[in-house]
N, C-alpha and C positions, 0 to 999 in steps of 0.2 A: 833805512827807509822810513820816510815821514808816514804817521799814521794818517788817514783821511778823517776830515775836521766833517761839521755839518757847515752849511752857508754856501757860499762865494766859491770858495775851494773845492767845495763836495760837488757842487753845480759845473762848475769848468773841466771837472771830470769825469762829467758823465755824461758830457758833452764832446767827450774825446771818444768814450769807448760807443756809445752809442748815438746816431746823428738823427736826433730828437727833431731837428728841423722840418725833415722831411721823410715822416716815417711810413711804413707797408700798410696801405687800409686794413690790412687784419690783425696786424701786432699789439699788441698792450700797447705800446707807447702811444701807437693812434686813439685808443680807446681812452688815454686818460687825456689828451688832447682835447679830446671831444668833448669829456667831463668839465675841465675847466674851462672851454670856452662855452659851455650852457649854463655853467653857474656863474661866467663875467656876465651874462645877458641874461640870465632870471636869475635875481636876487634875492626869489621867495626862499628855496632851500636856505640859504645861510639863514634868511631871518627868522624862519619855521624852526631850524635848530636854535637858533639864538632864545625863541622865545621858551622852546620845550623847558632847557636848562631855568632858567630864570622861572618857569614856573615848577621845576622841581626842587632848587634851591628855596623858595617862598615856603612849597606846602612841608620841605626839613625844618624851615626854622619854626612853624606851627605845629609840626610834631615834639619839640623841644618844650612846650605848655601843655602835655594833655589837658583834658577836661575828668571829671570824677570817675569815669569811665574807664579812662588809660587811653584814650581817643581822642577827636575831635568834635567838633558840636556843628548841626547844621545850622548856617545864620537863618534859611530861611525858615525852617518847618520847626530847628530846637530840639530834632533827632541826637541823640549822645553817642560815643561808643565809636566814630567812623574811622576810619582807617585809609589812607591813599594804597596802599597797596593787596588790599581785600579786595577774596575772589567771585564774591558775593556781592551782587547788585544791593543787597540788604544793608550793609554795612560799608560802602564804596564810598568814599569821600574824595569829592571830584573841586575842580576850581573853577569858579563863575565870575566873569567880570560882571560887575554892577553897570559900567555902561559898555553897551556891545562897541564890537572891533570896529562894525559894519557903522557904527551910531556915531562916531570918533574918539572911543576911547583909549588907552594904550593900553600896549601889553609891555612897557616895559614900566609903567607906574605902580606898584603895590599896591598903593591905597585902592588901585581899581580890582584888586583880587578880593574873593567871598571864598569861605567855604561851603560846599554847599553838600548834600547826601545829592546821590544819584538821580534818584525820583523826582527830585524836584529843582535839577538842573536839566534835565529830559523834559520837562512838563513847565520849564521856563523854556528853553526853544523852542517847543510846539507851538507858545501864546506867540513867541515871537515870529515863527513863520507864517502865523493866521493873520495876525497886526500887517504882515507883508502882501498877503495874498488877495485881504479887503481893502487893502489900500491904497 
């Protein structure tokens, strides 16, 4: 007996035992139907994940230079010591793009990542929702 492969093979047979085509509105099979056809027509989920990794990849390779601290450094305020995975607002080391998403910056260019402490990645989107709100 042939073992089952992944791909083409694994696909024609699972298409034997179960008929995906047209399955029971309460089956699992309808339910991941559904799934993939709302992520062929919103493409935010994939890019929201695409962008998550990319910005966790970024803030490992900036953990790979601490700063004198054994941390990272705020660009904007010069706070030492911050940590991305700290459960303390005090010490939280968050990613700021320099030019927003909204503004046309990208998220998949690094040069547009900052690091920034908490406080004053919070206290840079308040200016930037007031700059929208008088504008």
């Amino acid at each position: 007996m042939k073992v089952r492969s992944f791909g083409r093979i694994s696909r024609e047979w699972a298409k034997q035992i179960v008929n995906v085509d047209d399955p029971s509105p309460r089956s699992p099979a309808a339910l991941v139907l559904l799934a993939k056809k709302y992520v062929s027509l919103d493409k935010t989920i994939y890019s929201e994940a695409k962008m998550s990794r990319i910005r966790r990849r970024w803030m490992r390779e900036k953990m790979k230079s601490p700063d004198s601290e054994g941390g990272l450094t705020c660009e904007i305020c010069g706070q030492k010591g911050l940590n991305p995975h700290s459960k303390s607002h005090k010490s939280l080391a968050t990613l700021d793009h320099i030019i927003e998403l909204k503004d046309g910056g990208s998220w998949r260019d690094p040069t547009n990542f900052r690091v920034a402490c908490y406080f004053c990645n919070v206290r840079r989107n308040d200016e930037q929702q007031q700059k929208k709100v008088f504008a």
